[in-house]
Backbone as CSV, one residue per row, in Angstrom:
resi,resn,N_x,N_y,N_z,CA_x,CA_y,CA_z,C_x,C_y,C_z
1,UNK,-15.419,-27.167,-10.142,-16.677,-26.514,-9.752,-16.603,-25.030,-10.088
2,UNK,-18.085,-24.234,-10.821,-17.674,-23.118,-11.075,-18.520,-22.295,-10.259
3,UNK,-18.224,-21.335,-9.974,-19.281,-20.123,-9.091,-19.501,-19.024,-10.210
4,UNK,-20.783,-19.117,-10.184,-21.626,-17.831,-10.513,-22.284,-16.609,-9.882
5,UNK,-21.146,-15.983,-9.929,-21.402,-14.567,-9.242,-21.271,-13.213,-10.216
6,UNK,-21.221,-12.421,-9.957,-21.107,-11.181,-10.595,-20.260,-10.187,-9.065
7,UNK,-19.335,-10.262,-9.185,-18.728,-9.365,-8.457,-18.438,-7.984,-8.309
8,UNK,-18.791,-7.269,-8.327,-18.186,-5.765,-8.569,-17.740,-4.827,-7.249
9,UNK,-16.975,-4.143,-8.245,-16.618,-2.679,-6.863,-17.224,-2.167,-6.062
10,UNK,-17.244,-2.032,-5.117,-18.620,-0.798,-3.872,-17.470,0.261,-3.628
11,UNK,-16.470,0.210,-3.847,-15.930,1.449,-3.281,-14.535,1.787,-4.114
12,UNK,-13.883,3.135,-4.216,-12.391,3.003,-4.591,-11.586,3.690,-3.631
13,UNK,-10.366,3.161,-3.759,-9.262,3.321,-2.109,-8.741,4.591,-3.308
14,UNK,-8.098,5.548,-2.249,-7.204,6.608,-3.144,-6.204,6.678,-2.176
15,UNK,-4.950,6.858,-2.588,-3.513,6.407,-1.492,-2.535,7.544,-1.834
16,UNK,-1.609,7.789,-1.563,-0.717,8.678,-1.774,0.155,7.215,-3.144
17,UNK,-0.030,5.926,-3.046,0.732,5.054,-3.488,0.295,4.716,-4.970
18,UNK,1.219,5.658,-6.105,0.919,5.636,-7.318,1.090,4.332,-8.446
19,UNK,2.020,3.749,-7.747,3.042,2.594,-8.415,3.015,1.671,-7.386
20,UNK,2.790,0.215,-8.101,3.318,-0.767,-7.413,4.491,-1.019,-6.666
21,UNK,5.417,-0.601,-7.014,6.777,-0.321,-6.458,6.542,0.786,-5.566
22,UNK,6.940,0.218,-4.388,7.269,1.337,-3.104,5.717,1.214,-2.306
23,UNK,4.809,0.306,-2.486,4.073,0.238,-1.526,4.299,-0.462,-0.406
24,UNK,3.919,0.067,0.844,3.800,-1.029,2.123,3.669,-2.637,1.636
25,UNK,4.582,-3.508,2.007,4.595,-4.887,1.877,3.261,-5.620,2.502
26,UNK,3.298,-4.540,3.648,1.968,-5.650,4.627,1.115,-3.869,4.932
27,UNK,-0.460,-4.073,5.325,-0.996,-3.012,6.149,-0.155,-3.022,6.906
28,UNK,-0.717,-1.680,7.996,-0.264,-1.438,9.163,1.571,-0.685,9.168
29,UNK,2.068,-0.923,8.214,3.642,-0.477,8.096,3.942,0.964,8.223
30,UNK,2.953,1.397,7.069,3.129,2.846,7.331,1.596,3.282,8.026
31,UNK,1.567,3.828,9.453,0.323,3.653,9.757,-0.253,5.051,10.040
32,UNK,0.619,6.200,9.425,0.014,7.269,9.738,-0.291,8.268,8.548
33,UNK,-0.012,7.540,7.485,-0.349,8.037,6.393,-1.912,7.987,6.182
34,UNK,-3.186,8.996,5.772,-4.346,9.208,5.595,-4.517,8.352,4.025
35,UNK,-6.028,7.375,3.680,-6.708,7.332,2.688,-7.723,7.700,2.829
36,UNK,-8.530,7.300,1.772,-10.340,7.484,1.354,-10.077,6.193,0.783
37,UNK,-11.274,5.863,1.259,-12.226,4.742,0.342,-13.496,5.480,0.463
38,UNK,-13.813,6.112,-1.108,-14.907,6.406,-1.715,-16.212,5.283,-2.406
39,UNK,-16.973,5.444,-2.109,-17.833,4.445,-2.233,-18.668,4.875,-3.146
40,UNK,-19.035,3.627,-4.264,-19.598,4.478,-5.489,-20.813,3.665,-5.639
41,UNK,-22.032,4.906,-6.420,-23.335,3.985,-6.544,-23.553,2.197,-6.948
42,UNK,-23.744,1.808,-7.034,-25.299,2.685,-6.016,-25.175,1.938,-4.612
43,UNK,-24.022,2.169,-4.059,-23.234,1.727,-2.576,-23.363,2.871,-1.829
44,UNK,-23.019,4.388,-2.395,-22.452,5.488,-1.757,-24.016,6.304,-0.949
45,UNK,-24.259,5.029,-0.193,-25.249,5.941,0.869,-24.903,5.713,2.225
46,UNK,-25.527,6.610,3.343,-25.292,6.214,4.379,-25.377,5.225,5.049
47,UNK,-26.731,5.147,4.785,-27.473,3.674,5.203,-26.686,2.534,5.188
48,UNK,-25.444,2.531,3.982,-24.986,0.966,3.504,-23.613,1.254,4.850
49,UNK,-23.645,2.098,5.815,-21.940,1.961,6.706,-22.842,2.630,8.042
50,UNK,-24.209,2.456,8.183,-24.332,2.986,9.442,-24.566,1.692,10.203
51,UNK,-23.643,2.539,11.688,-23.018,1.544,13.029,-21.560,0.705,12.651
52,UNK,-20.964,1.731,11.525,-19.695,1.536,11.057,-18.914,1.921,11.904
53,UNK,-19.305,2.967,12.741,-18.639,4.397,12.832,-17.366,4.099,14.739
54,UNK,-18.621,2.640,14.957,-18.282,2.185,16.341,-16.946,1.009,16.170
55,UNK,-16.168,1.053,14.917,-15.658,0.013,15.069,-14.414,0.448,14.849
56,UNK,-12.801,0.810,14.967,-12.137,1.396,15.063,-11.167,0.786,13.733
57,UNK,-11.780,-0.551,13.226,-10.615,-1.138,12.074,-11.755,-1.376,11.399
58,UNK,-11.397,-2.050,9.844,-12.140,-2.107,8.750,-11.213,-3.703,8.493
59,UNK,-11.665,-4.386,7.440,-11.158,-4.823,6.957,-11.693,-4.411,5.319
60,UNK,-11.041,-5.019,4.339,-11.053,-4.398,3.044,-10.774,-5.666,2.039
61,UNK,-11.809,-6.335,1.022,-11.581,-6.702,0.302,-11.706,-6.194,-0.697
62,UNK,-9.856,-6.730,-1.646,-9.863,-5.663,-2.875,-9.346,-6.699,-3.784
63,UNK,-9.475,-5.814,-5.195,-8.591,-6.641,-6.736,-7.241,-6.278,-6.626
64,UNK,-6.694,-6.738,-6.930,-5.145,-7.052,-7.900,-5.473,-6.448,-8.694
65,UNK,-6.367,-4.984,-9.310,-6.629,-4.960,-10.897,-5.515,-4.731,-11.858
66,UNK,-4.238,-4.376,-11.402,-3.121,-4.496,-12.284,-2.921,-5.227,-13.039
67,UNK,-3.098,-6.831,-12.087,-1.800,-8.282,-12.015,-3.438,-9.011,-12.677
68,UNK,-4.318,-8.856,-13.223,-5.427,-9.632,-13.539,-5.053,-9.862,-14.845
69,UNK,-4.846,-9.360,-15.560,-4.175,-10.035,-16.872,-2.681,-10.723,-16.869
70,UNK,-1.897,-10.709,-16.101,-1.173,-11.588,-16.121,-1.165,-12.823,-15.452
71,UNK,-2.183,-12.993,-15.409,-2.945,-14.209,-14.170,-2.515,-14.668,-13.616
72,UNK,-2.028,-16.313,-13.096,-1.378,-16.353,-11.403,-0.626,-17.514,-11.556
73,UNK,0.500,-17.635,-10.340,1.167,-18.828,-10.606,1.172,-19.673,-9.661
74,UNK,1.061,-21.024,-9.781,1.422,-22.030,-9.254,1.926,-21.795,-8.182
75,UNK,3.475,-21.273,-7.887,4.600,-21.114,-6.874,5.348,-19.890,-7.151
76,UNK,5.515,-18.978,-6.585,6.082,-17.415,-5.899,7.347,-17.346,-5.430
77,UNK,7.914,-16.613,-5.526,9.200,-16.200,-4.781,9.483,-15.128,-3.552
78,UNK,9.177,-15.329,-2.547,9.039,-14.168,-1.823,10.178,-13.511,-1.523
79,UNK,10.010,-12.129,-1.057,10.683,-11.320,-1.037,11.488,-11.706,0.651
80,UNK,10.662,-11.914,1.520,11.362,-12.473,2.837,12.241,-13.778,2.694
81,UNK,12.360,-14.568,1.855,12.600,-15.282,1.879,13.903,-15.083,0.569
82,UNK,14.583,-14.070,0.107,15.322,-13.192,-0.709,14.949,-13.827,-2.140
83,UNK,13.964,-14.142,-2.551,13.940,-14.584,-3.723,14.066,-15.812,-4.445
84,UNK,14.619,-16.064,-3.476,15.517,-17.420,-3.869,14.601,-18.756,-3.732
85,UNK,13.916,-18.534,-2.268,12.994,-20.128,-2.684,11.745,-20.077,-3.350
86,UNK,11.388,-20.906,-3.823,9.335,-21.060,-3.966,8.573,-21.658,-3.114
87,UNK,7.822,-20.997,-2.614,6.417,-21.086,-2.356,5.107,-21.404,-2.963
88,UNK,4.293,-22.085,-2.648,3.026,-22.480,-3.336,2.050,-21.068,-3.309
89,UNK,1.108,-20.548,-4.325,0.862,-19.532,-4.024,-0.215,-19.518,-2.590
90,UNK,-0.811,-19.857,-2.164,-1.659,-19.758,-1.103,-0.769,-20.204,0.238
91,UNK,0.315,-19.996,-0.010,1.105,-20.344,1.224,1.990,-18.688,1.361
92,UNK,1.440,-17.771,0.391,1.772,-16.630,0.660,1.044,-15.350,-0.166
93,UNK,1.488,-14.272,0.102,0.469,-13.074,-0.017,0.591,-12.295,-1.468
94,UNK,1.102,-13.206,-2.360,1.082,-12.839,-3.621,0.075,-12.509,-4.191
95,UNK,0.256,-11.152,-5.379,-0.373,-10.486,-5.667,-1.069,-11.151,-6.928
96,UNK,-0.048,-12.414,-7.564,-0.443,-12.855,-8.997,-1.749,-14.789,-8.099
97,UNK,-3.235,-14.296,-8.221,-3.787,-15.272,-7.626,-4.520,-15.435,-8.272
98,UNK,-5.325,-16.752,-8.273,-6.206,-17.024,-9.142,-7.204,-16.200,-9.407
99,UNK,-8.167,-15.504,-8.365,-8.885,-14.415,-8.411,-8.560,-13.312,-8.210
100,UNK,-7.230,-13.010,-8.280,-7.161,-11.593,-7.577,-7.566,-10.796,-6.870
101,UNK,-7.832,-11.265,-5.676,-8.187,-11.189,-4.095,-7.691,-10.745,-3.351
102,UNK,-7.458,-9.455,-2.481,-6.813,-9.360,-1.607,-7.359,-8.997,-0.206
103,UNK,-6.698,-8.445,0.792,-7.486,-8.425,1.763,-6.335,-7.731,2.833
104,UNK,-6.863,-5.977,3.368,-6.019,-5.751,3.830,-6.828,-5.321,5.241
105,UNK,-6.083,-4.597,6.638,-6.826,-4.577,7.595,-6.364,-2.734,7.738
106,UNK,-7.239,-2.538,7.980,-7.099,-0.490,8.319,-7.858,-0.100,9.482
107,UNK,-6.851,1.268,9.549,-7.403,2.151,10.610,-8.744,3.106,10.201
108,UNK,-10.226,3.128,10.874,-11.248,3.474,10.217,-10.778,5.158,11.486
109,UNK,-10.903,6.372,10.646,-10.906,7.484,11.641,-11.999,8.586,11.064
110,UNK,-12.950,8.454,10.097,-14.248,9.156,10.106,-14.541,8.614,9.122
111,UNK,-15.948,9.003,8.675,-16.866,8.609,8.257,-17.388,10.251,7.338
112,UNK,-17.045,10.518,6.184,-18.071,11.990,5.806,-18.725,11.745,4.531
113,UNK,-19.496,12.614,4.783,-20.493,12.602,3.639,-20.268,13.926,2.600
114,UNK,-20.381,14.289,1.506,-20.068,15.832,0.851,-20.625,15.490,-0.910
115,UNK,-21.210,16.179,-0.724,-22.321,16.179,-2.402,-22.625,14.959,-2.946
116,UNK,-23.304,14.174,-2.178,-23.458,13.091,-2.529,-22.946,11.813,-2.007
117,UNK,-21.224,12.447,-1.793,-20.581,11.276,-1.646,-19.747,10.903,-0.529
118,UNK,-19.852,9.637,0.171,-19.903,9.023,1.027,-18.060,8.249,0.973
119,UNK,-17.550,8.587,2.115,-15.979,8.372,2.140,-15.710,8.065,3.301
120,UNK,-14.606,6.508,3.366,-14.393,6.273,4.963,-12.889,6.815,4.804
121,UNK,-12.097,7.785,6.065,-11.139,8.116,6.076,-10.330,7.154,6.904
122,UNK,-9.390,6.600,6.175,-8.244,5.535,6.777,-6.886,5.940,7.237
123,UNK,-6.096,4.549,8.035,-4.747,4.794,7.134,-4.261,3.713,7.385
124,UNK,-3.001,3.366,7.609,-2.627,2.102,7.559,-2.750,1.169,6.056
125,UNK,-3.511,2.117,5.318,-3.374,1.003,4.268,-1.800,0.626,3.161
126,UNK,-2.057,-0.896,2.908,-1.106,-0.701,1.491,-1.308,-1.512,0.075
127,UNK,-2.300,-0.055,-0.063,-3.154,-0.181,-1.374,-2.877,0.744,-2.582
128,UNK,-2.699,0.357,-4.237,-2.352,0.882,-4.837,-3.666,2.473,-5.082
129,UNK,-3.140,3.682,-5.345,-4.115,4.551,-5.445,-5.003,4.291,-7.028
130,UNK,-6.558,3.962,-6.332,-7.638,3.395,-7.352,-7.757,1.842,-7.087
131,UNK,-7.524,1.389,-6.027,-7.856,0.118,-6.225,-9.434,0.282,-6.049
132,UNK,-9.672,-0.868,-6.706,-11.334,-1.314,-6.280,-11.699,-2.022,-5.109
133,UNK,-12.525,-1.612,-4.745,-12.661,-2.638,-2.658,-13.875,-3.024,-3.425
134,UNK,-13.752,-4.394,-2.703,-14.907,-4.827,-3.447,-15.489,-5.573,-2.215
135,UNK,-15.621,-5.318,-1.118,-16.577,-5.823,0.229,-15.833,-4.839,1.208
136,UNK,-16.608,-4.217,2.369,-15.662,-3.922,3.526,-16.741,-4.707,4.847
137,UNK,-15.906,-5.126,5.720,-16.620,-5.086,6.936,-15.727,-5.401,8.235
138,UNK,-16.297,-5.102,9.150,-16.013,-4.174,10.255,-14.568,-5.735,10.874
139,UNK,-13.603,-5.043,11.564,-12.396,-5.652,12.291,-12.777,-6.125,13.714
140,UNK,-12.970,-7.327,14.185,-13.266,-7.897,15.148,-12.537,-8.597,16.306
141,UNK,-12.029,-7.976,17.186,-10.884,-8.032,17.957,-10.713,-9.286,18.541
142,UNK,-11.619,-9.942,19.254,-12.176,-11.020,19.926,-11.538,-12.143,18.789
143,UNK,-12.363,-12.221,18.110,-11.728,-13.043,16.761,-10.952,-13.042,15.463
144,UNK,-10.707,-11.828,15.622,-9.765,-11.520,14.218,-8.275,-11.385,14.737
145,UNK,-8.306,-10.968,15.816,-6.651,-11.174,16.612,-6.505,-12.007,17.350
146,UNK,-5.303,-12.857,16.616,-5.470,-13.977,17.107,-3.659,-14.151,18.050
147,UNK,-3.555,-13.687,19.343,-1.958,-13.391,19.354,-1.027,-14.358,19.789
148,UNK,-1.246,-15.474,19.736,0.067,-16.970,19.644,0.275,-17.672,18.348
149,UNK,-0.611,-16.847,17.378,-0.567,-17.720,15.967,0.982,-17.674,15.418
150,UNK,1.368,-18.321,14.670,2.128,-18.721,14.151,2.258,-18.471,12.502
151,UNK,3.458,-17.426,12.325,3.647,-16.491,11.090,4.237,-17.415,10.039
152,UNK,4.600,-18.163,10.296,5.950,-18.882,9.137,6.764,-17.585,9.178
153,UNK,6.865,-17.622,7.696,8.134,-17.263,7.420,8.123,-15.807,7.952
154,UNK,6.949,-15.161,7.845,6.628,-13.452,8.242,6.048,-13.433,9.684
155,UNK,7.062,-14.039,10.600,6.517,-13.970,12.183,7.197,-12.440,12.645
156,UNK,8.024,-11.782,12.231,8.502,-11.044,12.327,8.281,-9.811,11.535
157,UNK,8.571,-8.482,11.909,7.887,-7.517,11.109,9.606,-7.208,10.294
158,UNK,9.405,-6.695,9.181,10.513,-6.726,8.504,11.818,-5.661,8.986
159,UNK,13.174,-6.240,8.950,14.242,-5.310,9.237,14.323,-3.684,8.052
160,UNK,13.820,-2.656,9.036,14.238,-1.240,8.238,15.749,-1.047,8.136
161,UNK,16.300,0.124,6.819,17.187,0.458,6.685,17.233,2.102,6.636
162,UNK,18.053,2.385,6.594,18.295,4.151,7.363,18.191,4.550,6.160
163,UNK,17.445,5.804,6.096,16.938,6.858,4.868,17.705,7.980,5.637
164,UNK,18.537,8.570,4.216,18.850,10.131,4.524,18.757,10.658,3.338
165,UNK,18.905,11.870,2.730,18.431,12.638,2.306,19.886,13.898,1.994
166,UNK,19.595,14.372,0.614,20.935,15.063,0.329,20.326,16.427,0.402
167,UNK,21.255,17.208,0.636,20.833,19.297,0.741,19.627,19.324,-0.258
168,UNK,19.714,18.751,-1.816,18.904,19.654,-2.692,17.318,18.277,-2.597
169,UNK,17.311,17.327,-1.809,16.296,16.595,-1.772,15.395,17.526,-0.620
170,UNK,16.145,17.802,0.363,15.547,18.601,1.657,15.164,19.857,1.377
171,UNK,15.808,20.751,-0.015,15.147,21.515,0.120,14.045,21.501,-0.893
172,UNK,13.749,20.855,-1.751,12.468,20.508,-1.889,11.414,20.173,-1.122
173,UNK,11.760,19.148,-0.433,10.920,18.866,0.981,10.912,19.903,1.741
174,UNK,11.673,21.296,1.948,11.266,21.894,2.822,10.119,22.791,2.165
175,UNK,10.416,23.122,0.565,9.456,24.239,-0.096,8.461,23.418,-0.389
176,UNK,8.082,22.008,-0.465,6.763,21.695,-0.707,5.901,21.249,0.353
177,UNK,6.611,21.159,1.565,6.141,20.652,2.823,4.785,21.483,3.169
178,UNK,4.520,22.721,2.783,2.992,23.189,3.373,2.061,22.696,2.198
179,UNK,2.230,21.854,0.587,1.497,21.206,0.434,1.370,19.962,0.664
180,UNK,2.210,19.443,0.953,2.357,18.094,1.336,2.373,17.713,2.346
181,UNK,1.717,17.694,3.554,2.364,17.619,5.130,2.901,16.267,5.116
182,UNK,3.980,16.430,6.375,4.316,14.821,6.434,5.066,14.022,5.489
183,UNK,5.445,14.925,4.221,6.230,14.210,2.945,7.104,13.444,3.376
184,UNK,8.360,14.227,4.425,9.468,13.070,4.447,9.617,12.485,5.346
185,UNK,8.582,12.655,6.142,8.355,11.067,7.188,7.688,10.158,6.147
186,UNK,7.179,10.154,5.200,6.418,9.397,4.455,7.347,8.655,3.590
187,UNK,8.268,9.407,3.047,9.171,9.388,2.132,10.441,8.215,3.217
188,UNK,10.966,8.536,3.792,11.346,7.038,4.935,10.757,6.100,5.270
189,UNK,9.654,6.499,6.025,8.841,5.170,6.247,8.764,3.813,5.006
190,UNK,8.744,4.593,3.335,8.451,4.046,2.544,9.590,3.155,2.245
191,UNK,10.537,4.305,2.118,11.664,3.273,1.796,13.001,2.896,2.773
192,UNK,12.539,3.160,3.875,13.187,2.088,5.103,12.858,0.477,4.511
193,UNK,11.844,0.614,4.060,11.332,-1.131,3.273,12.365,-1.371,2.583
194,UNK,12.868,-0.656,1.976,14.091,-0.783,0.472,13.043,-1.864,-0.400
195,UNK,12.227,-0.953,-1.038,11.637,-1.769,-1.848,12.162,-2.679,-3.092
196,UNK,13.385,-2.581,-3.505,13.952,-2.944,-4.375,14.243,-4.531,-4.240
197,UNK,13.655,-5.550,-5.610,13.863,-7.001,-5.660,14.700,-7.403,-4.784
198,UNK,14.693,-8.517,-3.941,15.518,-9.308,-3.228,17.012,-9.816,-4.316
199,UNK,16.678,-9.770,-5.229,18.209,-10.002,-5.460,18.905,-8.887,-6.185
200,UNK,18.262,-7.398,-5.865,19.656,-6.280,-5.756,20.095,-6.302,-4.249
201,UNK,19.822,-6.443,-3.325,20.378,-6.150,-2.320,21.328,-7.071,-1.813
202,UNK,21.881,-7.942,-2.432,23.152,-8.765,-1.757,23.885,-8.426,-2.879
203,UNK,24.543,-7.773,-3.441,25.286,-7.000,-4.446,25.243,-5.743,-4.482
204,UNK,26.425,-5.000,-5.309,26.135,-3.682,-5.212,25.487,-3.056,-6.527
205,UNK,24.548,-1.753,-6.434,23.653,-1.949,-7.218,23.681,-0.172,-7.292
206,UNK,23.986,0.135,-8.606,24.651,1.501,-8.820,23.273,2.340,-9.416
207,UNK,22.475,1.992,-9.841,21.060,2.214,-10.776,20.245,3.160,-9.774
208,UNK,20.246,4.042,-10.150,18.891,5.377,-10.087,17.556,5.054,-9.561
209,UNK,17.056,4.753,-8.973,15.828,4.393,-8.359,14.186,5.460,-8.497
210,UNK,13.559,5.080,-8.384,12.424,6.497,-8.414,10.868,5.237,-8.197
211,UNK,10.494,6.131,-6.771,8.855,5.967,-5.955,8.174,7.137,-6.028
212,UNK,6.982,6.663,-6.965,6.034,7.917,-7.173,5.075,7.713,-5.739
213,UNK,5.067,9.266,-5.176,4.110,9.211,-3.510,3.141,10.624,-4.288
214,UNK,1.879,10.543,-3.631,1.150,11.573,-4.455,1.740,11.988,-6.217
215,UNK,1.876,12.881,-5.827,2.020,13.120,-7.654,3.426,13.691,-7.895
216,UNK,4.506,12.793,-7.068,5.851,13.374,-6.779,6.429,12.024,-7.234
217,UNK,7.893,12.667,-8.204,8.989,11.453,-8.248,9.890,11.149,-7.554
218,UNK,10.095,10.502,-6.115,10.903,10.529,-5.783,12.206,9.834,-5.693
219,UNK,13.805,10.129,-6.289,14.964,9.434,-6.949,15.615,9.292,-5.814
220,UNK,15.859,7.945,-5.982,16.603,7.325,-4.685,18.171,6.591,-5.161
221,UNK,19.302,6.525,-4.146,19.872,5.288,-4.434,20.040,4.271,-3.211
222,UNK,20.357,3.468,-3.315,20.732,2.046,-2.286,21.915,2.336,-2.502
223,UNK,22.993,2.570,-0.651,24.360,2.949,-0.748,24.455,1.959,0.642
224,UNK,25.865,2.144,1.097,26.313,1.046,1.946,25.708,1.214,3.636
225,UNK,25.032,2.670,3.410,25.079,3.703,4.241,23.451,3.203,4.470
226,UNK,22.822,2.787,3.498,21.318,2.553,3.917,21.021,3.392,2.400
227,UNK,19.473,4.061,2.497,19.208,4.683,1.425,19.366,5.941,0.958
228,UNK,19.911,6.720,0.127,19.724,7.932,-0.118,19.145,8.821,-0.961
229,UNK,18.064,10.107,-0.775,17.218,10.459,-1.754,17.751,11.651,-1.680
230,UNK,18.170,11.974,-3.682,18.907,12.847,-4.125,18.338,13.629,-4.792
231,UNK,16.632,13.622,-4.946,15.939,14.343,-5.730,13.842,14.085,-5.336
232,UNK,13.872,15.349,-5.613,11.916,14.957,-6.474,12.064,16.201,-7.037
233,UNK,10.651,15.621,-7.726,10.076,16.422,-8.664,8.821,15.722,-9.118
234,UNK,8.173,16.677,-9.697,6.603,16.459,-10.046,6.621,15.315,-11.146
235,UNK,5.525,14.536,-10.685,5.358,13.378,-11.641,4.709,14.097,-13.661
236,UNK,5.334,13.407,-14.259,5.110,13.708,-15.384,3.798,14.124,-15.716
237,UNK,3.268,13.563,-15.986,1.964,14.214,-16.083,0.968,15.720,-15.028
238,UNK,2.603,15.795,-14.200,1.742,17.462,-13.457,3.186,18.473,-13.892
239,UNK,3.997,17.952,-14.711,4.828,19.175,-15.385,4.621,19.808,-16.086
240,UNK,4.284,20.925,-16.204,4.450,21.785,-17.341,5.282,21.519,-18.768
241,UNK,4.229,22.063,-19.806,5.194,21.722,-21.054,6.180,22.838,-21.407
């Protein structure tokens, strides 16, 4: 059976999260980090989010627009599950789906308007920066939380690992910290996840790491110790030639 629709964007998410690598696994993980979802014509009026303003969560349907050309598989490997088994894809939150669908839940904390354009301020999200939202509507407590359900395999919120940080990482973080607020709580939160494939982490794994957050590289390694970040610096395209 085929559906005839025409789907498009109403809005775009902007994240501190440049790269697929190193985003929040699930919403809600890192929950104090700020977005926008900018909403674009001919969506970006008031009218289309008023009595938004009373509802304290959002939900957010968005694309995969990365993973849309490599289209979707059958059975997945999840990362909770170290890689190792398969899963059917609708038996988990994979990114490679037939439609490239996703669906995340956020914190809604204003609503502004400025030359035109119309922006809900979030956070909690874990969305790549530019995704396309392509529906939002409002988080419904009564029925959307549901609290005896039953997680499978993700009943549990995932085990963090200890982030520290070497002299010349901190003092970057200390000289960029009045543009960046919040960098290296951000910069832990992120990779307490240890975003790195399920099968580097049961071995030892000597390789250079790097999570772009805003327009920063930040170089990590995986040590016995938990994680350690030995560097940033400005993402390529904001260096000087």
């Amino acid at each position: 059976m085929q559906f005839h629709s025409r789907i498009e964007a109403v809005a775009v998410c902007h994240t501190p999260y440049k790269q697929k690598f190193g985003i929040p696994r699930q919403p809600g993980l890192v929950d104090f980090v700020r977005g926008h979802v900018e909403l674009v014509p001919p969506y970006n009026h008031l009218d289309a989010v008023r009595g938004l303003e009373q509802y304290s969560h959002l939900w957010l349907l968005f694309s995969f627009h990365q993973n849309l050309a490599q289209g979707w598989k059958t059975t997945v490997r999840p990362p909770r599950l170290g890689g190792n088994e398969k899963l059917g894809v609708f038996a988990t939150r994979s990114t490679f789906r037939p439609n490239g669908i996703g669906q995340s839940v956020v914190k809604l904390h204003h609503i502004h308007q400025h030359k035109g354009k119309v922006t809900l301020e979030i956070s909690g999200m874990d969305l790549l920066d530019g995704t396309p939202i392509i529906d939002i509507k409002p988080y419904i407590p009564f029925s959307d939380a549901i609290p005896h359900a039953c997680g499978g395999m993700a009943q549990d919120a995932p085990v963090q690992v200890d982030v520290h940080f070497s002299d010349k990482a901190m003092a970057h973080i200390m000289r960029l910290g009045p543009q960046y607020p919040g960098l290296q709580q951000l910069i832990v939160a992120v990779l307490a996840q240890d975003p790195r494939p399920a099968y580097k982490k049961a071995k030892e794994d000597p390789k250079r790491y790097q999570v772009a957050l805003y327009d920063l590289d930040i170089f990590w390694y995986a040590t016995p110790a938990g994680i350690e970040v030995v560097d940033l610096a400005p993402a390529p395209s904001q260096r000087r030639e």
